[in-house]
C-alpha positions as CSV (number, residue, x, y, z in Angstrom):
1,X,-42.3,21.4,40.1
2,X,-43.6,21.9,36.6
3,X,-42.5,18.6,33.8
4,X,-39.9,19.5,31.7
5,X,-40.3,20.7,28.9
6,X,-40.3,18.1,25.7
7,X,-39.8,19.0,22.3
8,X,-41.9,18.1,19.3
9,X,-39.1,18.2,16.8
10,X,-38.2,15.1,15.0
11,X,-34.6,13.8,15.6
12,X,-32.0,14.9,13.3
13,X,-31.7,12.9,10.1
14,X,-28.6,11.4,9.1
15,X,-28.5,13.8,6.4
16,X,-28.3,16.4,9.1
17,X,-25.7,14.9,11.4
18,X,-22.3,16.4,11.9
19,X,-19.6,14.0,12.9
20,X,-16.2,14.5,14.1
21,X,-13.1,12.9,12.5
22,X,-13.2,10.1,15.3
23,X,-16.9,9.0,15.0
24,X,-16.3,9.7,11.2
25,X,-13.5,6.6,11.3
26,X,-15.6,4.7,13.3
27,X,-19.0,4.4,11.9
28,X,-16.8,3.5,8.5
29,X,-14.4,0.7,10.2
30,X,-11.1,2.9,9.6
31,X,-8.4,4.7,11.4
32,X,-8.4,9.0,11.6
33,X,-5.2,8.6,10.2
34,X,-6.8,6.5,6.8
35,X,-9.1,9.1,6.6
36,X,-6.6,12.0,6.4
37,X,-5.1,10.1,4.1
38,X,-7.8,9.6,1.5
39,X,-8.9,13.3,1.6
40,X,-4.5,14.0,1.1
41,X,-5.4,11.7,-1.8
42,X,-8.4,13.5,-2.8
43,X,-10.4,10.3,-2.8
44,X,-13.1,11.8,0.4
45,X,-14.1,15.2,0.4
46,X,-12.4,17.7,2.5
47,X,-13.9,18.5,5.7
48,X,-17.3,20.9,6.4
49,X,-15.1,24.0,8.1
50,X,-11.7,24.7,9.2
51,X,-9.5,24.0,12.4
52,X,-11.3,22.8,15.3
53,X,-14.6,23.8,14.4
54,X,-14.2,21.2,11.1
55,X,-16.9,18.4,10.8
56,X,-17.6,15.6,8.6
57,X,-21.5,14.9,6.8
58,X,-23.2,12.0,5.8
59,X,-21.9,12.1,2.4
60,X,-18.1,11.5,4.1
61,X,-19.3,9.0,5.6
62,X,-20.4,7.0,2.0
63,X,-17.3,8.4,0.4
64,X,-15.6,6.0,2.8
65,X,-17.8,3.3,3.2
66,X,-17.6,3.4,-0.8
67,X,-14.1,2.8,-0.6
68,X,-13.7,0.4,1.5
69,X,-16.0,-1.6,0.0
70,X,-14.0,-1.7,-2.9
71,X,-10.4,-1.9,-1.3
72,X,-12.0,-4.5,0.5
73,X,-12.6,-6.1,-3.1
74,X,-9.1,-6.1,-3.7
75,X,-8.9,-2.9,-6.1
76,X,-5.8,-0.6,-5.7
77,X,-6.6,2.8,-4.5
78,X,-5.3,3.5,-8.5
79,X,-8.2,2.1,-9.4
80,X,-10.8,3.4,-7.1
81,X,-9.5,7.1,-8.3
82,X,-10.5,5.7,-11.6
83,X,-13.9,4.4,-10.3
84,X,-14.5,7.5,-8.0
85,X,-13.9,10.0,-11.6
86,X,-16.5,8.2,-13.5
87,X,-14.7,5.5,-15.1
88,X,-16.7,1.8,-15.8
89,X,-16.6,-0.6,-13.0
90,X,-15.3,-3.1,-16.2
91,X,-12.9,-1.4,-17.5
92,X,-11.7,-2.2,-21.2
93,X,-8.2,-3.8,-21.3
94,X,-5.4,-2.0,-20.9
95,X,-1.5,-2.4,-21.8
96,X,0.7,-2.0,-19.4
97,X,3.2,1.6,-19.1
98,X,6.8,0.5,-19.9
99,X,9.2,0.2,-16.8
100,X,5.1,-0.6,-15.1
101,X,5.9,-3.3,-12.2
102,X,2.9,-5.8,-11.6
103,X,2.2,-8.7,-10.3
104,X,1.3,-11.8,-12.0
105,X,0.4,-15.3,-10.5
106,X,0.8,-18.3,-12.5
107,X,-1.5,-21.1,-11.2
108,X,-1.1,-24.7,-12.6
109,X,-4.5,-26.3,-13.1
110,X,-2.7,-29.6,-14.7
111,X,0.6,-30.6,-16.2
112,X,0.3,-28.3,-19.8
113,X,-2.4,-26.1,-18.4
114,X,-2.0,-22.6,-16.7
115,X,-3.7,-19.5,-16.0
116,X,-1.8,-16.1,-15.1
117,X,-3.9,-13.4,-13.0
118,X,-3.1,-9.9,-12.2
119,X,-5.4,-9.7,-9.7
120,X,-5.7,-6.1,-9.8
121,X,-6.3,-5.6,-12.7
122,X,-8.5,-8.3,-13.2
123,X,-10.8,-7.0,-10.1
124,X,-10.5,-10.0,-8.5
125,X,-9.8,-10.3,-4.5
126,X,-7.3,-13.3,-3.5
127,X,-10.9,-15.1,-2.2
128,X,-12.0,-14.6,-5.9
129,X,-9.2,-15.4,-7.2
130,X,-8.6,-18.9,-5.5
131,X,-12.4,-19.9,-6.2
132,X,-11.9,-18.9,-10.5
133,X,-9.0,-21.4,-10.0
134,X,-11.7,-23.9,-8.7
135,X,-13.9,-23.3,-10.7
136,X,-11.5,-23.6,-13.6
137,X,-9.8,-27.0,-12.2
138,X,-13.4,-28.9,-11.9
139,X,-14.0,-27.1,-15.6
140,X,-10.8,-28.8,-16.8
141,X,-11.6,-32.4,-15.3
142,X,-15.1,-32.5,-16.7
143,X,-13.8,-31.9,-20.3
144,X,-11.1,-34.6,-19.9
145,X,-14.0,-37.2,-18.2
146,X,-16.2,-36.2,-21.6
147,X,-18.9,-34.6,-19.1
148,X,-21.3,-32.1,-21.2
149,X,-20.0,-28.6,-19.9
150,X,-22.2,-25.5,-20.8
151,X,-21.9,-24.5,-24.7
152,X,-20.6,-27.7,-25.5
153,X,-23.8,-29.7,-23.9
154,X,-25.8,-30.1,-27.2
155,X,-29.1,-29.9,-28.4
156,X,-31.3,-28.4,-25.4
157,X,-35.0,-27.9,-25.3
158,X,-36.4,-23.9,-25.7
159,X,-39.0,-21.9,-23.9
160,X,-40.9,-22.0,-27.2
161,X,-40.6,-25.9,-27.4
162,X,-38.2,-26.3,-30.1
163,X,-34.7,-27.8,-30.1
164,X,-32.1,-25.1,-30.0
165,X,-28.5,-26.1,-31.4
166,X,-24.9,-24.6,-30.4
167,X,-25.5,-22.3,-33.5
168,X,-28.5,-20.7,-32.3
169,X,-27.3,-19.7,-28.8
């Protein structure tokens, strides 16, 4: 019986490979249904071909790996549309439309001393969110203990070897 035959071809690259809807989900962590939805949304590229014959390239798969990177972040799909079209991952401030509904939270860091947070539009993801209030609260205490905190430490020492002051920073 002669060996069978082998072939010398490489293997596909990723670039190459077709998925379907299903392995499309899977490989990026989401449901068939999400993914219909963010091409209804036109935030992932329609599919390579129509009815069954329809199929799903690498660059789908980034599309949504993109995304839920950054809905993983805590950004709004608003504001991945914005991101996706080109706009600055900082972007400048922005007022709010009247009748807009948003969400602010109001944290107390010490009796007189609060912060508000609109997460979304800040960027922030609740776990970011909780460790600026940290970071804010120990902040706070080592100004009222009279602890150097970073602009306000002084006189520091340069590269160069001469002292820097506040007004040289």
């Amino acid at each position: 019986m002669p060996p069978a035959p082998t072939s010398d071809a490489p293997p596909p690259s990723p670039a190459d490979r077709h998925y379907t809807l299903d392995e499309l989900a899977t490989l990026a962590g989401v449901t068939p249904r999400t993914v219909r939805y963010y091409i209804a949304e036109a935030l992932v590229e329609r599919p390579v071909g129509t009815t069954r014959g329809a199929h799903y390239l690498q660059r789908h798969l980034e599309q949504l790996l993109l995304i839920r990177r950054w809905t993983d972040a805590g950004l709004s799909l608003d504001r991945i549309r914005e991101l996706i079209a080109g706009a600055p991952e900082d972007p400048a401030p922005r007022t709010a439309a009247p009748g807009a509904v948003e969400v602010w939270s109001r944290m107390t860091l010490a009796d007189g001393l609060e912060v508000h947070v609109e997460p979304g539009r800040a960027g922030l993801a609740p776990e970011q969110v909780r460790a600026l209030v940290r970071g804010l609260t120990r902040l706070y205490q080592d100004v009222r203990a009279g602890r150097e905190t970073g602009a306000d430490a002084g006189p520091t020492s340069s590269p160069r070897g001469h002292q820097e002051t506040d007004h040289d920073r």
